[in-house]
TIKE-327873 format. One record per atom (N, C-alpha, C): residue number from 1; residue in one letter; atom name; x, y, z. Coordinates in steps of 0.05 Angstrom, whole numbers. Last residue first. Example, Ala and Ser with C-alpha at 12.3 -4.5 7.8 and 13.67 -1.06 7.14 Angstrom:
2,S,N,257,-45,142 $
2,S,CA,273,-21,143 $
2,S,C,258,1,157 $
1,A,N,264,-114,156 $
1,A,CA,246,-90,156 $
1,A,C,264,-66,156 $
//
This chain:
69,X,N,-696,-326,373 $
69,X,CA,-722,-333,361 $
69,X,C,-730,-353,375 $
68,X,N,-638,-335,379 $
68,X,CA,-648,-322,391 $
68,X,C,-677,-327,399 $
67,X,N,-618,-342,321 $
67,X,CA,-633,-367,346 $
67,X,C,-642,-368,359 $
66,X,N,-628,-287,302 $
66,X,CA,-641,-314,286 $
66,X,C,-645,-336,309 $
65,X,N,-586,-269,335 $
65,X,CA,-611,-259,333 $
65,X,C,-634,-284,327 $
64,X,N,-542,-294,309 $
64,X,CA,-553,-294,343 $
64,X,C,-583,-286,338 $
63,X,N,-537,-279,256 $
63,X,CA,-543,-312,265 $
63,X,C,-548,-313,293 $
62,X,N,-530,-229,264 $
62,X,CA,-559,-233,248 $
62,X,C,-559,-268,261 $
61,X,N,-479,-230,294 $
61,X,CA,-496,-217,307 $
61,X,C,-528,-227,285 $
60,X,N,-453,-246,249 $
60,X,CA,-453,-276,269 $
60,X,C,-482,-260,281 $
59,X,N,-458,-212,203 $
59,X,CA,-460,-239,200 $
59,X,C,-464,-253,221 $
58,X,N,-419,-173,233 $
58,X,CA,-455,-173,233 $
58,X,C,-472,-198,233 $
57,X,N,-377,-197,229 $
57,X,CA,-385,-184,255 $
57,X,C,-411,-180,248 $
56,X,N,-370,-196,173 $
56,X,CA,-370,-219,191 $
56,X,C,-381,-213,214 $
55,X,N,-376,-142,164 $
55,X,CA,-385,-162,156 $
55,X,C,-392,-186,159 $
54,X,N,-314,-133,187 $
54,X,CA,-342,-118,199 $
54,X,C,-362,-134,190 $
53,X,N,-282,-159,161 $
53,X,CA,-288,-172,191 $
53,X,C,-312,-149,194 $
52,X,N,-290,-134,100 $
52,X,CA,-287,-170,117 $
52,X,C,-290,-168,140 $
51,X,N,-266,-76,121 $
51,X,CA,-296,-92,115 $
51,X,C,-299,-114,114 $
50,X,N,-215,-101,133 $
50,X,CA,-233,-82,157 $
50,X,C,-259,-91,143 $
49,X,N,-195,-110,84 $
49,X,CA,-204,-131,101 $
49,X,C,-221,-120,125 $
48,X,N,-200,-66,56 $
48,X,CA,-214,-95,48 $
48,X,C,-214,-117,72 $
47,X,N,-159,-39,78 $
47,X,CA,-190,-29,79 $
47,X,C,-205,-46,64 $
46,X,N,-116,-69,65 $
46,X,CA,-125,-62,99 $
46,X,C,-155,-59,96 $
45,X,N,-118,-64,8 $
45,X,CA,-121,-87,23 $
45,X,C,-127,-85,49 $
44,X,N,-108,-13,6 $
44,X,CA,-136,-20,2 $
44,X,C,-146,-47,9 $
43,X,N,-43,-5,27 $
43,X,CA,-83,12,37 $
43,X,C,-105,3,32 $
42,X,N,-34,-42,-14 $
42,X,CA,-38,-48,9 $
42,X,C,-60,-27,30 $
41,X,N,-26,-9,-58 $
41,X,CA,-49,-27,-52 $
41,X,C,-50,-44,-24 $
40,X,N,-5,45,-35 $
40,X,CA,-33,38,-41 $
40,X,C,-46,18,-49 $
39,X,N,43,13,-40 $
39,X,CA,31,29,-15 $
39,X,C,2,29,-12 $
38,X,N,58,1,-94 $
38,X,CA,54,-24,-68 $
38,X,C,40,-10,-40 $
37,X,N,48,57,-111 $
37,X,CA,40,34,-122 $
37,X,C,30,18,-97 $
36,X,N,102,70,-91 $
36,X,CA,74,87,-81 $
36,X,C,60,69,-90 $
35,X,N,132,44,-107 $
35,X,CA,130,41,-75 $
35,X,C,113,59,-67 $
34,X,N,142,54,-164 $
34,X,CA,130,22,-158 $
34,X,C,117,28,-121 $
33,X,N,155,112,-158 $
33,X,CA,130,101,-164 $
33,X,C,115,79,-152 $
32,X,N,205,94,-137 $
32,X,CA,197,112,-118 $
32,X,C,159,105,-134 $
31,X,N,228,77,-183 $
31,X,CA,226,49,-165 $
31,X,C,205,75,-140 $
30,X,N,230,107,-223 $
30,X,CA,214,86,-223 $
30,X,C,204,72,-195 $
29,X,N,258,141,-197 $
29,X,CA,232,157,-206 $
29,X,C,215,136,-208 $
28,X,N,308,112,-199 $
28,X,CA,296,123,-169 $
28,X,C,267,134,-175 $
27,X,N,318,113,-259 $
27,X,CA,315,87,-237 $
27,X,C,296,96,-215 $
26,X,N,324,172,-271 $
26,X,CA,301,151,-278 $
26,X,C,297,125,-262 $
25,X,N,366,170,-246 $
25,X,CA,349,195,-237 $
25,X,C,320,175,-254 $
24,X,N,400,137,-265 $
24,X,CA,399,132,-237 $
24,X,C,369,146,-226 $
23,X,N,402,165,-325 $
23,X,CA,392,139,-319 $
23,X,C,384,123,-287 $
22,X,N,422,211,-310 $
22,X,CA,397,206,-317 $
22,X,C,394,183,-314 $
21,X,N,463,246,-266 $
21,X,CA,461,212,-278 $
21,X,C,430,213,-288 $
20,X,N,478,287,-238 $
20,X,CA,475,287,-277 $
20,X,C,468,260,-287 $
19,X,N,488,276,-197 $
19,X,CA,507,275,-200 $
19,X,C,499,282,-234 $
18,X,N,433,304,-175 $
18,X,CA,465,311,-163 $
18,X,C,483,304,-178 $
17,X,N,402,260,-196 $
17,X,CA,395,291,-196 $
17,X,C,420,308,-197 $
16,X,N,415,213,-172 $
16,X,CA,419,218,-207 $
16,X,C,424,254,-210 $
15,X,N,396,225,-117 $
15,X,CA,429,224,-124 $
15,X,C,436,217,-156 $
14,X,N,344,228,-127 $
14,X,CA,355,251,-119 $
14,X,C,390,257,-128 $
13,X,N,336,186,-137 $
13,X,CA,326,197,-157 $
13,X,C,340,223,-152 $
12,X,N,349,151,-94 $
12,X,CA,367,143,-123 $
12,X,C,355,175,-143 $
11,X,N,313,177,-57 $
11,X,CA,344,180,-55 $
11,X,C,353,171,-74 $
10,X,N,266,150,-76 $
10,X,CA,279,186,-72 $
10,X,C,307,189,-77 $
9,X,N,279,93,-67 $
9,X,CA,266,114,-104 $
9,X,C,273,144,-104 $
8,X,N,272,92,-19 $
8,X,CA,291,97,-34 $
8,X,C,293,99,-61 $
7,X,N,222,104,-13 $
7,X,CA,249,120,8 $
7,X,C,274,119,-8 $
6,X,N,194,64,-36 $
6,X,CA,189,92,-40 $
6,X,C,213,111,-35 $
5,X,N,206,21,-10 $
5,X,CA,218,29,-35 $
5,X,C,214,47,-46 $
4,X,N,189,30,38 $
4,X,CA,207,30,39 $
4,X,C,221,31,8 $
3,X,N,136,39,28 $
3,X,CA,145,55,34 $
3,X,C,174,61,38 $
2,X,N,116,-17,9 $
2,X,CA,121,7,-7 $
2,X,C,133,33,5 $
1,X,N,153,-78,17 $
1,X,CA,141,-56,32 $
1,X,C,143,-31,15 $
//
């Protein structure tokens, strides 16, 4: 879940911040990235599939129509 590794990408990045730890402050920078990353692709996967079923949803409505005939 990106948001959840987002959350905590902060907090490691924050608690490097505090303590002078660069290397922690880089960890949390990374891992807070990766969880924007995973966030957005999952946004686009939602918004890939919404168009999948809309699509489909037409798809059957053109095959009604068609028998309709």
């Amino acid at each position: 879940m990106g948001i959840i590794e987002e959350g905590k990408g902060k907090l490691k990045e924050a608690a490097g911040d505090l303590t002078d730890n660069t290397e922690l402050e880089e960890e949390g920078r990374a891992q807070k990235e990766k969880g924007q990353a995973d966030r957005e692709a999952d946004q686009h996967r939602a918004k890939a599939k919404a168009h999948e079923a809309e699509a489909k949803e037409k798809e059957l409505e053109q095959e009604a129509a068609e028998s309709a005939k």
